[in-house]
C-alpha positions in Angstrom: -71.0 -95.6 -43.5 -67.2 -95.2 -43.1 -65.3 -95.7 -39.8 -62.3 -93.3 -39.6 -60.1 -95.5 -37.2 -58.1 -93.1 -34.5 -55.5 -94.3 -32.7 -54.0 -92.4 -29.5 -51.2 -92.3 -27.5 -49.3 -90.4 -25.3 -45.9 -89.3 -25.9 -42.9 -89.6 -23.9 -42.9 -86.2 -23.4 -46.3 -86.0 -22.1 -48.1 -85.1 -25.6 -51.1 -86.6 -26.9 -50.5 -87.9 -30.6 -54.2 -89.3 -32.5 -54.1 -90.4 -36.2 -56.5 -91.2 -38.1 -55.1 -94.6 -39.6 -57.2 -94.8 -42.5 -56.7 -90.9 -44.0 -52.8 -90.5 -44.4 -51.1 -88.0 -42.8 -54.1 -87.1 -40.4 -52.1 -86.8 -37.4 -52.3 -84.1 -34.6 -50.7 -83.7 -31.4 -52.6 -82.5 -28.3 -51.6 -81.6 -24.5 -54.6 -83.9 -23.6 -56.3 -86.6 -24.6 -59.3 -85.0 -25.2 -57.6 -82.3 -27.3 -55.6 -84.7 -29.4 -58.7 -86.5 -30.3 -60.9 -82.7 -31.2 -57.8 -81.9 -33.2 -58.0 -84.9 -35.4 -61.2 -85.4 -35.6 -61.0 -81.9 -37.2 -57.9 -82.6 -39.5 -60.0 -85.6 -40.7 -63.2 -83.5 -41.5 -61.4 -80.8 -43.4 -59.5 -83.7 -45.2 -62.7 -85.3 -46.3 -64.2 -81.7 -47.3 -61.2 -81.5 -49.3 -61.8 -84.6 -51.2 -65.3 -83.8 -51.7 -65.0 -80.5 -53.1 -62.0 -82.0 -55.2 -64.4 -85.2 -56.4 -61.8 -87.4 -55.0 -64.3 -89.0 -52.8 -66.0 -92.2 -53.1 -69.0 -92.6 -51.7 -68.2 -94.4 -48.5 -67.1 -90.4 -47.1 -70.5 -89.2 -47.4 -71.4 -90.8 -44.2 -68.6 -91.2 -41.6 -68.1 -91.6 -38.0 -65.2 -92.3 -35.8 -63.8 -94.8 -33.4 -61.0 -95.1 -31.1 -58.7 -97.9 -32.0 
């Protein structure tokens, strides 16, 4: 199984920002927490679909999950 690492924090502006430490470039802002963290989560998904489709995966992406860093 693969961990997708998130981290999250809030903005001095009040925005959420969650990356996904692990996929570069997965980043997403949110105007909550919660919607920061959907939002990535998402990115990450249709970054790993990408890779799969593109047989740029290994095989550590066929199983994932994600944690909050």
């Amino acid at each position: 199984m693969h961990d997708l690492k998130v981290e999250i924090e809030q903005e001095e502006d009040g925005r959420w920002i969650a990356e996904v430490t692990n996929l570069p470039g997965v980043m997403t802002y949110g105007r909550t927490q919660d919607e920061a963290m959907a939002k990535v989560q998402a990115l990450a998904l249709r970054v790993v679909a990408d890779r799969l489709e593109h047989g740029e995966a290994g095989p550590d992406l066929l199983s994932i999950s994600f944690a909050a860093a």
